[in-house]
C-alpha positions as CSV (number, residue, x, y, z in Angstrom):
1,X,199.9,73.8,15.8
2,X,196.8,71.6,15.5
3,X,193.4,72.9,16.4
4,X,193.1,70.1,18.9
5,X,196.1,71.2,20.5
6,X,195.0,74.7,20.3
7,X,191.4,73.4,22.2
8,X,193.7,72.1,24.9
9,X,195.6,75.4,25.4
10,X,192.3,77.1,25.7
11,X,190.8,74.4,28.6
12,X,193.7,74.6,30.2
13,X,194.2,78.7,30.5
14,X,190.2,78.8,30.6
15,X,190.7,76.2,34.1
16,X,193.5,78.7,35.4
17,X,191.0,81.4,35.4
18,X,188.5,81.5,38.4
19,X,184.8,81.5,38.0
20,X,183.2,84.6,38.4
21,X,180.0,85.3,41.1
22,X,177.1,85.1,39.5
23,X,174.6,85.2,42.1
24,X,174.1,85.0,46.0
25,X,176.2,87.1,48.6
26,X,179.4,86.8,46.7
27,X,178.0,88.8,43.9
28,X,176.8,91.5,46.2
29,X,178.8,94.7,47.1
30,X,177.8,97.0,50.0
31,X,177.3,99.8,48.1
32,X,174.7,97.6,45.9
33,X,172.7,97.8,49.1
34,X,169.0,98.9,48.0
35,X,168.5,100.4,51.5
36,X,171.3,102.5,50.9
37,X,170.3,106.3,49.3
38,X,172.3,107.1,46.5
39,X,174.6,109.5,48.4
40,X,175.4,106.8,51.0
41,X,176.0,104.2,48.1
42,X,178.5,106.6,46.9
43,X,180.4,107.3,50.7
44,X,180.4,103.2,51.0
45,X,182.2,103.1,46.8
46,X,184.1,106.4,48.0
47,X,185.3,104.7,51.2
48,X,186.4,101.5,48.9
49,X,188.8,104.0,46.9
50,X,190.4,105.5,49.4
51,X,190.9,101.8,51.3
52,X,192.2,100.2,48.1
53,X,194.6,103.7,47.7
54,X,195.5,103.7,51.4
55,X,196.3,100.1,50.9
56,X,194.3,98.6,53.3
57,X,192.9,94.9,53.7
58,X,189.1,96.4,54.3
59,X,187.0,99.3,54.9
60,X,186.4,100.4,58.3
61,X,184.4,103.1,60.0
62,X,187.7,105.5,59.5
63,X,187.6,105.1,56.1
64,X,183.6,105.9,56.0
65,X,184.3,108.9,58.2
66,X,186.7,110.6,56.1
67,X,184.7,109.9,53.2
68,X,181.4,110.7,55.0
69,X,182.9,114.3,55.8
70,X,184.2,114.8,52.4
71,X,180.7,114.5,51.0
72,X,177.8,114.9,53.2
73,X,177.0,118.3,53.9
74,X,174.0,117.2,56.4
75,X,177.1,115.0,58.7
76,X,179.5,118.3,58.1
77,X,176.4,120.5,59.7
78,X,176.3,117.9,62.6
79,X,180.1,118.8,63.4
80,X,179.2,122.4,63.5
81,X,181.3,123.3,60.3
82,X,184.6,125.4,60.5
83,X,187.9,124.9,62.7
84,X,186.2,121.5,64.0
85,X,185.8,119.6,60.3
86,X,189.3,121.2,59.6
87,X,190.9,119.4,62.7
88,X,188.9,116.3,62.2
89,X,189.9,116.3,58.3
90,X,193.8,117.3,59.1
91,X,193.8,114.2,61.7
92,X,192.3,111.8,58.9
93,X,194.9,112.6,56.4
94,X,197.4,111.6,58.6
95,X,196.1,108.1,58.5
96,X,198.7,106.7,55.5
97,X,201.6,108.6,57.7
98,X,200.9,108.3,61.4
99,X,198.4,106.7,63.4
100,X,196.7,104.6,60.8
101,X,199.7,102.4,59.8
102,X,199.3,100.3,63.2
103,X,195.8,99.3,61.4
104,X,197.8,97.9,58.5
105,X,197.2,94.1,58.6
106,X,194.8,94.0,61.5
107,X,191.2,93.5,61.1
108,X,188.9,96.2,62.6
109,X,186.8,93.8,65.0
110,X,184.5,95.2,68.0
111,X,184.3,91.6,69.6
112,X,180.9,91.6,69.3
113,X,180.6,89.3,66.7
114,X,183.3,86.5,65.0
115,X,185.4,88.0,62.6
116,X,185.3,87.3,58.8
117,X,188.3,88.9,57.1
118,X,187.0,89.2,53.4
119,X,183.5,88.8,53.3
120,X,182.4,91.9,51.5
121,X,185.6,94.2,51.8
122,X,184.1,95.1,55.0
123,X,185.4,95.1,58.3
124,X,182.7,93.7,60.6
125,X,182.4,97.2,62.3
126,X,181.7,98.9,59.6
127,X,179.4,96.1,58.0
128,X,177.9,96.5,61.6
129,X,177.4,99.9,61.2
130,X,175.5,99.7,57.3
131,X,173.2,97.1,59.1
132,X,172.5,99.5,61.7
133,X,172.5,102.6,60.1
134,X,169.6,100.4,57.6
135,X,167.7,99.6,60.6
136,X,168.2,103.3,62.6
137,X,166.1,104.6,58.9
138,X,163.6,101.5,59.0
139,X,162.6,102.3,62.7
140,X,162.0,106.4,61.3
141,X,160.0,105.0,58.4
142,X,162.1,105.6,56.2
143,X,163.3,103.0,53.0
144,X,166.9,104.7,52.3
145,X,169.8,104.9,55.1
146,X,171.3,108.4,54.6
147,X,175.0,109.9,56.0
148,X,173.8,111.1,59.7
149,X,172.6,107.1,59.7
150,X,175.9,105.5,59.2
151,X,177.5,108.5,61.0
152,X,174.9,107.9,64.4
153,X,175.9,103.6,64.3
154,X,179.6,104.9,63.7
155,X,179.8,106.7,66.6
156,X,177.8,104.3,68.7
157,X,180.5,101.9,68.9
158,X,183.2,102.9,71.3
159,X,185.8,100.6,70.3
160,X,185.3,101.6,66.6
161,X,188.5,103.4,64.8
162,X,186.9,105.7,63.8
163,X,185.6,106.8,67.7
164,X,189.5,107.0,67.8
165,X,190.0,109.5,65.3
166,X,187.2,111.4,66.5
167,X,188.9,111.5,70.1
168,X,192.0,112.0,68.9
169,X,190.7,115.4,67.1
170,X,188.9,116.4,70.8
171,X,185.2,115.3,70.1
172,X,183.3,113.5,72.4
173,X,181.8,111.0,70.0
174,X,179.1,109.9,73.2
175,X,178.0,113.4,73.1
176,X,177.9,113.0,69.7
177,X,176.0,109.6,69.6
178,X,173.5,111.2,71.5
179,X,172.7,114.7,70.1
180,X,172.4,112.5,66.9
181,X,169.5,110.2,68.6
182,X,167.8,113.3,69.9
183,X,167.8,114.5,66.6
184,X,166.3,111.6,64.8
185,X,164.1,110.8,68.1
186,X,165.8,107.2,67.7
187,X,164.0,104.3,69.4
188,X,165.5,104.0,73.2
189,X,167.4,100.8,73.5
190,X,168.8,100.8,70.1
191,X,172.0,100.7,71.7
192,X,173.9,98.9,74.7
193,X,175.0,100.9,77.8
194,X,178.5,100.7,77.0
195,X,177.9,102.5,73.5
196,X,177.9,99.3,71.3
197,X,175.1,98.3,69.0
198,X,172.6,95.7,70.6
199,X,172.3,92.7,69.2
């Protein structure tokens, strides 16, 4: 073979192969996030794992739940520890065998805001909930979301899944949504009367 026609080969396979993100959005993950503390960054990449394994077109709040629990020990203390976190875990594992496969395919979509399927891997719940969770620190002064963040914008959310899992294992995740605002003396407002993040 000629090295011209050995050039050609390499344009053409070199075309084939798509350009790689260097910059902007597209290069960004969620768990790049600079507002994000370590720990958090590592639920969000955690989260991503378990999606990819579970087989799932995105992350949503179910998947940050599970993960959440598995890691944070200030979001375990907020369940109370014990028989609670076992029941809540034992109804999370079920998600690849029961409840969760009537997620498979669908997008996890509040209707507050238009859907985009592949943004950042994502659903727009759970990107909903990293905004707010960033934002519930900012308002406390603080530069890094942590766990009980994301886990307070989770819960806030009444159509999010993971507000289904948490009923599903018997916790009120209203009652919930508000110890955790006492707690953090969140700003009043910060959330719509029907439990949804205001805009």
């Amino acid at each position: 073979m000629t090295v011209a026609g050995e050039a050609g080969e390499l344009d053409d396979v070199q075309s084939r192969v798509p350009p790689r993100p260097s910059s902007g959005q597209d290069a960004l993950r969620p768990d790049d996030d600079a507002r994000l503390s370590a720990e958090l960054a590592a639920v969000v990449a955690g989260a991503r794992r378990r999606a990819v394994r579970d087989g799932d077109r995105q992350i949503d709040t179910a998947h940050l739940l599970h993960t959440l629990l598995e890691s944070d020990p200030e979001v375990r203390a907020v369940f109370g520890g014990g028989p609670q976190i076992a029941r809540l875990l034992g109804y999370l594992v079920q998600r690849s065998i029961g409840y969760g496969l009537r997620w498979q395919g669908a997008v996890e979509d509040s209707g507050a805001v238009p859907v985009v399927t592949e943004a950042d891997g994502l659903s727009p719940v759970a990107s909903a909930a990293l905004e707010h969770a960033c934002g519930r620190a900012a308002r406390r002064g603080d530069h890094l979301a942590r766990g009980t963040d994301l886990l307070a914008a989770i819960v806030a959310d009444p159509r999010a899944r993971a507000v289904e899992v948490l009923t599903g294992a018997a916790i009120d995740a209203r009652e919930l949504a508000a110890r955790l605002d006492d707690d953090a003396g969140a700003c009043p407002g910060e959330y719509a009367a029907d439990g949804g993040p205001t805009a």
